[in-house]
N, C-alpha and C positions, 0 to 999 in steps of 0.2 A: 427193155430195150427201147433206144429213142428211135422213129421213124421219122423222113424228112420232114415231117409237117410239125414235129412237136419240136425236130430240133431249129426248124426256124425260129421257134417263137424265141429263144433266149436273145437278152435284151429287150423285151417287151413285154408286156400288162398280158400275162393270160385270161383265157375265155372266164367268163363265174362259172359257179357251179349252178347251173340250171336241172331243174325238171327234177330235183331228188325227190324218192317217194318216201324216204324215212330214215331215219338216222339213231343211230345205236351210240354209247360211249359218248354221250355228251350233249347239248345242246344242236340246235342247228346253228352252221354260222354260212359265213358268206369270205372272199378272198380279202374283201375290203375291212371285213370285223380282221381280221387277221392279220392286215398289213402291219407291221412292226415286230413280227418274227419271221421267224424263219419256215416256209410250210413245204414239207414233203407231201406230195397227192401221189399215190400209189394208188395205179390204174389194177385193177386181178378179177379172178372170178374163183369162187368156187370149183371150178372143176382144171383149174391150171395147178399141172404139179411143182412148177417154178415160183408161182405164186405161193402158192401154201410152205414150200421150204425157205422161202425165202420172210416169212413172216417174226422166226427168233431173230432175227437179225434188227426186224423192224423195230420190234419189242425192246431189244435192248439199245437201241438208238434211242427210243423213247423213254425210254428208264435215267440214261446217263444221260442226255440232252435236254429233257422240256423242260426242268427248270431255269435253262437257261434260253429259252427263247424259241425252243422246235416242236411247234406244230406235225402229227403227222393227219393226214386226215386217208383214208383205207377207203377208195371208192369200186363198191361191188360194180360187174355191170350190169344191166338189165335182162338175164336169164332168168331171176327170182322176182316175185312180185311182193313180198312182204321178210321181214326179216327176221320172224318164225320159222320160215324156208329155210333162211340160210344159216337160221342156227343152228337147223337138222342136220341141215350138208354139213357142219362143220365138227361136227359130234366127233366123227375119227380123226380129223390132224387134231380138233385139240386135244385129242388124248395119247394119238400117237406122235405126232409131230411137237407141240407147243406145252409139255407135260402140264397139261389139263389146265392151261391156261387160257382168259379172256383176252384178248385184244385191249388193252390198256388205251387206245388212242380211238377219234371217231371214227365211227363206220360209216360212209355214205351209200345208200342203195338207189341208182342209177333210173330211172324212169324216162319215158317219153312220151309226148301227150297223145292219146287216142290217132290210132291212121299212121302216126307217123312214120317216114321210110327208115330209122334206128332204130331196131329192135334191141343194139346193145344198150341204148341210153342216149339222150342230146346231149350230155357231157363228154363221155367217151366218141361222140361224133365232131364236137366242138374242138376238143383236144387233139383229132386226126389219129388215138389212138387205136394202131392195125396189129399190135401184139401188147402179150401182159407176161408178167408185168411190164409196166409203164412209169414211173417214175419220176414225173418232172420236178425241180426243186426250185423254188419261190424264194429270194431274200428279202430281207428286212425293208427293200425299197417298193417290194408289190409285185417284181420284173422277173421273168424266166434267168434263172441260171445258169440251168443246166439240166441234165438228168445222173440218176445215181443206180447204181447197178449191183446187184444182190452179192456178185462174185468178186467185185471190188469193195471190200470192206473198208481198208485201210484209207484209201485213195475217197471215200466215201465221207467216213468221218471226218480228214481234213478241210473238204470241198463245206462240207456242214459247219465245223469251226471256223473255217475263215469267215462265213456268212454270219455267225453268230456275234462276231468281233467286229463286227462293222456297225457301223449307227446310222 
């Protein structure tokens, strides 16, 4: 779900991804290495049961779209401090939920520098995300779109294709 702060930002340059403590499923990148596709950021946590069911959905988004231009980047938030952690948390949806599968796209794990007032993460605090999942969807020009929503499949993947169809 979008809250009013993420849903201002469409039409404009989102926050980076600051302060991540480690990254799973690929290199690290940044929104700017990524400009010229399409980036789904999916805001969740470990312990959200709408999160974790909603993660086939992501998977197969990512199966039938990255080669043509869709990024998804998975960013944990900062409940876990290394992502040894949350491969343990994740031991039962991927067996129950994901049949025993990995997460095919990156993981970000959310950090905040010493002291600071974000225990979830200065991403998730940059982003104003106040529920998970989160969603926001990024086109090929760098600029918030919109957000995308686990129960709207259909309505999901056209909002992704049209993004993808644009240069």
């Amino acid at each position: 779900m979008a809250d009013k702060r993420t849903a201002k930002m469409v039409g404009q340059e989102p926050p980076p991804l600051r302060d991540i403590l480690d990254w799973q499923g690929g290199e690290p990148t940044s929104l700017e290495e990524l400009r010229g596709k399409v980036v789904l950021l999916d805001f969740w946590g470990y312990w959200c049961g709408p999160c974790l069911a909603a993660m086939p959905e992501l998977m197969k988004l990512h199966d039938e779209l990255h080669e043509q231009g869709l990024e998804i980047v998975a960013i944990h938030d900062g409940s876990l401090q290394s992502l040894d952690e949350l491969n343990k948390q994740l031991e039962a949806p991927r067996k129950n939920l994901w049949n025993d599968r990995d997460l095919p796209f990156r993981v970000a794990l959310a950090g905040s520098p010493e002291g600071a007032p974000t225990p979830q993460g200065t991403v998730i605090a940059d982003y104003g995300i106040r529920e998970f999942p989160t969603t926001p969807l990024i086109g090929r020009d760098g600029k918030v779109a919109g957000c995308v929503y686990p129960q709207q499949v259909d309505e999901n993947v056209r909002l992704i294709r049209e993004l993808l169809e644009q240069e």
